[in-house]
C-alpha positions in Angstrom: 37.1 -53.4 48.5 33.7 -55.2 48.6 30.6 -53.9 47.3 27.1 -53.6 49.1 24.4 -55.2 47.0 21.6 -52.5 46.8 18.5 -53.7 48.3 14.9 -53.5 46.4 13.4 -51.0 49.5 16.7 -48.8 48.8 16.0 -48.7 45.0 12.4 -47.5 45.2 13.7 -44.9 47.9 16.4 -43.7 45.6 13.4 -43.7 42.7 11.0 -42.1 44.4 13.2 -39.4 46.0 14.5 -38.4 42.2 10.5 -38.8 41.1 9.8 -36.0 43.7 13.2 -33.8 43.3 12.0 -33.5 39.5 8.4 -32.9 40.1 9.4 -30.1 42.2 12.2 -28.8 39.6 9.0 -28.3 36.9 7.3 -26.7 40.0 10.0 -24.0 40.3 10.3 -23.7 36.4 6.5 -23.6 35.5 6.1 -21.0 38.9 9.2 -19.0 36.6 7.6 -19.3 33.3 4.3 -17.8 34.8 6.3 -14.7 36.2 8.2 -14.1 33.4 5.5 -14.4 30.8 2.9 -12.1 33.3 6.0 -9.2 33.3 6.4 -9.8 29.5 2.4 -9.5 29.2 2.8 -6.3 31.1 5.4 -4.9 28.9 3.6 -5.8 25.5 0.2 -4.1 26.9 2.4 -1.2 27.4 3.7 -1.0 24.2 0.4 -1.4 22.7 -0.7 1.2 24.4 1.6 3.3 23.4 1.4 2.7 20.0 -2.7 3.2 20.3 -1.5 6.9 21.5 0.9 7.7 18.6 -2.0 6.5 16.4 -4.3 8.8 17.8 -1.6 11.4 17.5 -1.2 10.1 13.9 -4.5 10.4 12.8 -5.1 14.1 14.1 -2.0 15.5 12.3 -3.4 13.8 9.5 -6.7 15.4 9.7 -5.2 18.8 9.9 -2.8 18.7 7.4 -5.8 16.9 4.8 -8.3 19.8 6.0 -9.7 21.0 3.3 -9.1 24.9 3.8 -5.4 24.3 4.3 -5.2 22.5 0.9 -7.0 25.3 -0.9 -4.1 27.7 1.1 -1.4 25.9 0.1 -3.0 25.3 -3.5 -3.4 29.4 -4.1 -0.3 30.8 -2.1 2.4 28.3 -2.7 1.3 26.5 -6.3 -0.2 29.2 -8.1 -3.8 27.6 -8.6 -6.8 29.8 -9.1 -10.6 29.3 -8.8 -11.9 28.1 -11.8 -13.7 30.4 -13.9 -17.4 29.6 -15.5 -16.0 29.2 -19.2 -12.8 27.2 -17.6 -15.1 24.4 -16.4 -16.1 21.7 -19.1 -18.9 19.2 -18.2 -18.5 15.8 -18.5 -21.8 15.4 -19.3 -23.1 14.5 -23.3 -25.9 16.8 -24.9 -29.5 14.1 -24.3 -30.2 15.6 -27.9 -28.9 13.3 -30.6 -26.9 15.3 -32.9 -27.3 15.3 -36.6 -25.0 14.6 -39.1 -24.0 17.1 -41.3 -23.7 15.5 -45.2 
């Protein structure tokens, strides 16, 4: 069996054919990449939306259940609590007078 010496012009074809068949190869992946980041984009947008909607949802059953009338409901009908009376309330307030010792 007798081998064919490879000629310079068959070398540089061989090169340049494997230079263009990987150029294209990061083509195809890059063009891949794109689409599957864009539908990943699309589904993370989604989900923030989503999310922005179970805030608001959030956020208004917090309101109602912090309004102030339904504390004061639950305060008097299931725990017991009263209004304060006048002589109940102690200020925090100090006298401006200063007081005298007594001896």
């Amino acid at each position: 069996m007798v081998r064919r010496k490879l000629k310079t012009k068959d070398i540089i074809i061989g090169v340049a054919a494997l230079v263009v068949i990987l150029i294209l190869m990061f083509y195809i992946w890059h063009q891949a990449e794109c689409v599957r980041l864009g539908y990943r984009t699309q589904e993370l947008e989604q989900e923030l939306q989503h999310l922005r909607e179970e805030i608001a949802i959030l956020e208004t059953q917090k309101a109602r259940l912090l309004a102030p009338d339904r504390v004061a409901r639950i305060a008097q009908e299931e725990l017991g609590y009263t209004q304060i009376q006048d002589d109940q309330f102690v200020s925090g307030e100090r006298d401006k007078a200063p007081r005298k010792k007594t001896p």
